[in-house]
N, C-alpha and C positions, 0 to 999 in steps of 0.2 A: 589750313596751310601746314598745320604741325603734322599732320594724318599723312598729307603728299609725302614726307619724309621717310617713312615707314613703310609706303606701299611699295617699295623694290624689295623688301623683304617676304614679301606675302607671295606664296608659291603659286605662279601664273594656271590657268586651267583654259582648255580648251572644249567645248563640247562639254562642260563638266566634270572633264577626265585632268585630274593634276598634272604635272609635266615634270615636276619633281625628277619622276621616274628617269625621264630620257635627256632630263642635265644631267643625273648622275654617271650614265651612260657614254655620255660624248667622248671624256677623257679618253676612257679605252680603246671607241673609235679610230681618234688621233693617230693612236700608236700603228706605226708600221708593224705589217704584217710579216712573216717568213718567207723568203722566194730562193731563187737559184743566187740571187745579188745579195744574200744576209750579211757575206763578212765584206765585199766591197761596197756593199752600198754605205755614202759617206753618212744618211739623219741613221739608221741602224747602227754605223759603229759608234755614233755619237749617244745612241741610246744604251751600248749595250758598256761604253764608258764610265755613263752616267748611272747606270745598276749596278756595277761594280763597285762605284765611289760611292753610294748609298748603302747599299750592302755593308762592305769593310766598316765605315764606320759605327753602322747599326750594331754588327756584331763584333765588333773590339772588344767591350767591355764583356761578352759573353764568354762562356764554356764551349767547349763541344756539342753537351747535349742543348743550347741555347741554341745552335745550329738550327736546330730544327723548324725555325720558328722566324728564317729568313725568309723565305720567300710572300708566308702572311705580314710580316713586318716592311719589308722592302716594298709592295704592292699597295701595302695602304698609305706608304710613302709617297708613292707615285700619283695614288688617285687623291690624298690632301692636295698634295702639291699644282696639281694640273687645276682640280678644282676651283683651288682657290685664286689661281693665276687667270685662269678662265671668266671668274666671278668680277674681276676688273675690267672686262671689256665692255665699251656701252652697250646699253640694253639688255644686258643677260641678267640672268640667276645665278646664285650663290647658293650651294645646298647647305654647305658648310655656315650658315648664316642662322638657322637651322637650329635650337637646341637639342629638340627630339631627333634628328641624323646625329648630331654629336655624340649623346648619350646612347644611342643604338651601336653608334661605334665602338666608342667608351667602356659601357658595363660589359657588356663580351668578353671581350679581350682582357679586361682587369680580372672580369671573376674565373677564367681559364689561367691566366697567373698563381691566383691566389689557389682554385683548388690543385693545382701542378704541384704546388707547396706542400701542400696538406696530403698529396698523395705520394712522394716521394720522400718528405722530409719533414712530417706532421713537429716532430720535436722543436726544431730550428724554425720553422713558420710561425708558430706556436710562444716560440719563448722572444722572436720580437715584440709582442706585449707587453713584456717585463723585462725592462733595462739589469742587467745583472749589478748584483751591490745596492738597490733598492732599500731604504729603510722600511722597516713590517708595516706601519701607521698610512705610509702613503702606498702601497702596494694595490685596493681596491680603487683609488684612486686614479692612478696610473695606470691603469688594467682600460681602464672606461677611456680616459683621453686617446690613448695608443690604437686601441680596437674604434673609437669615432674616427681618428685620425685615417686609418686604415679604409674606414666605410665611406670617406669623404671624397679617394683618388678620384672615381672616377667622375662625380659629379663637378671636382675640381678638374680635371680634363677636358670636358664638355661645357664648360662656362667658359675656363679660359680661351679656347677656340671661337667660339662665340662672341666673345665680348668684346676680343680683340680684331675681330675682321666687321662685325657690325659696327665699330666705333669711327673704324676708316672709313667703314663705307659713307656715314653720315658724315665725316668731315669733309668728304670729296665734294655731297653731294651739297650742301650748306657752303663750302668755298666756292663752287663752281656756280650756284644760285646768287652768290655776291657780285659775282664776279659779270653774272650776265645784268643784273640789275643794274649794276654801276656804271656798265660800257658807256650808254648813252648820256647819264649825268655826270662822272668826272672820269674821263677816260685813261689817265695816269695812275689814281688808285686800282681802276679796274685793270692795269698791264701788271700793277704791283700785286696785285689775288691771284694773277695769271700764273706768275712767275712762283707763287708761293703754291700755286694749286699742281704745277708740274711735280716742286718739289714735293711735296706730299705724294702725290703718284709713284713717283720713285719710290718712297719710303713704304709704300702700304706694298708694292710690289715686293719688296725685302721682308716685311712682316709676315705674308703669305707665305714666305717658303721656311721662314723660320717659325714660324708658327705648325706647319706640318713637320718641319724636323722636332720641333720640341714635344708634339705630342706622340711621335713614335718614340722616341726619346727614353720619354717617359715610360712609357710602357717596357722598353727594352730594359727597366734599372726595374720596373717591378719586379719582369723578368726571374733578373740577375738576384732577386732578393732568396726566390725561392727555388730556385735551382740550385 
C-alpha cells in the first residue's frame, strides 16, 4: 500500500521508451502559435499580457546588462509554471517531481551566474566570501561556510521544487484515498475530506505557480549578485 503512493511519481514508459520526454513537451505545444490574428486574437493577447508581467517583474531587480537573460529567465518561467499546473490533472506526470530534472535545471543556470561573476567582476564575486570587517581568527573559517553556502544554491533550488510539489502531491493522494474509503462507512466524514481535499487543491495549485516564481526568483538575485 505504502509503494501505490509513490508510483505516480515513477516516470510512465511505453514500449520501454520513458515518456518523460514528451510531458516535458506538452507545455509548449499548449502555447498558441503566430498567425495573421497575433494581436487580435483574445488567449495570445492574454499570453503576450502574461510575458510581459512575468518578464517586468523578473527583471526589476536587474541591470541592463541582466536584460539579457530575459527571455531564458521568462521561458523557464513558463515551462515550471505550465508544468506544474499540468502535473495536477488526474492521471498525468509531474517532471518537476523529478530531482534529477530539477537539478539539470538548477546547476546550469547557477554555475552560468556564478562564472558571469567571475568573468566580469572576478573581484566583487570573490570577495563575497569574506564579509568586510571580519576578525583575522575567524577569516579561514568563514571562507569554507560562505564558499559551502555558495555550492549548496543549487542543490537548494532542486530539493525545494521537489519537495514542495511531491509533498502535495502525496497529500492529495492520501486525502482523496480517505475520502473514498470512508464514502460507504460514514458518509458525513467522507463530505468533510471532500470539502478539505478541494481545499488543498486550490492551495497546491497556488504552491505550483509560486513555487516556479520562487525558483526563477532565485536565480534572477543570483543573477543580480554578480552582475
Amino acid at each position: 500500500m505504502n509503494l501505490s503512493f509513490f508510483d505516480q511519481f515513477t516516470s510512465p514508459h511505453l514500449l520501454g521508451i520513458p515518456l518523460i520526454l514528451l510531458s516535458m513537451l506538452i507545455p509548449a505545444l499548449l502555447l498558441p502559435s503566430p498567425d495573421n490574428r497575433w494581436i487580435t486574437n483574445r488567449l495570445s493577447t492574454l499570453q503576450s499580457w502574461l510575458l510581459h508581467l512575468i518578464t517586468k517583474q523578473l527583471m526589476m531587480p536587474l541591470n541592463k546588462k541582466g536584460h539579457k537573460w530575459a527571455l531564458i529567465l521568462t521561458s523557464l518561467m513558463i515551462f515550471l509554471l505550465m508544468t506544474n499546473l499540468l502535473g495536477l490533472l488526474p492521471y498525468t506526470f509531474t517532471p518537476t517531481t523529478q530531482l534529477s530534472m530539477n537539478m539539470a535545471l538548477a546547476f546550469p543556470l547557477w554555475l552560468a551566474t556564478l562564472l558571469t561573476g567571475l568573468r566580469n567582476q572576478p573581484t566583487i564575486s570573490l570577495g563575497h566570501l569574506l564579509p568586510e570587517g571580519t576578525p583575522t581568527p575567524l577569516i579561514p573559517a568563514l571562507i569554507m561556510i560562505e564558499t559551502t553556502s555558495l555550492l549548496i544554491r543549487p542543490l537548494a533550488l532542486g530539493v525545494r521544487l521537489t519537495a514542495n510539489l511531491t509533498a502535495g502531491h502525496l497529500l492529495i493522494q492520501l486525502i482523496s484515498t480517505a475520502t473514498t474509503v470512508l464514502l460507504p462507512i460514514m458518509p458525513a466524514i467522507s463530505i468533510l475530506t471532500t470539502l478539505i481535499l478541494l481545499l488543498l487543491t486550490i492551495l497546491e495549485v497556488a504552491v505550483a505557480m509560486i513555487q516556479a516564481y520562487v525558483f526563477v526568483l532565485l536565480l534572477s538575485l543570483y543573477l543580480q549578485e554578480n552582475i
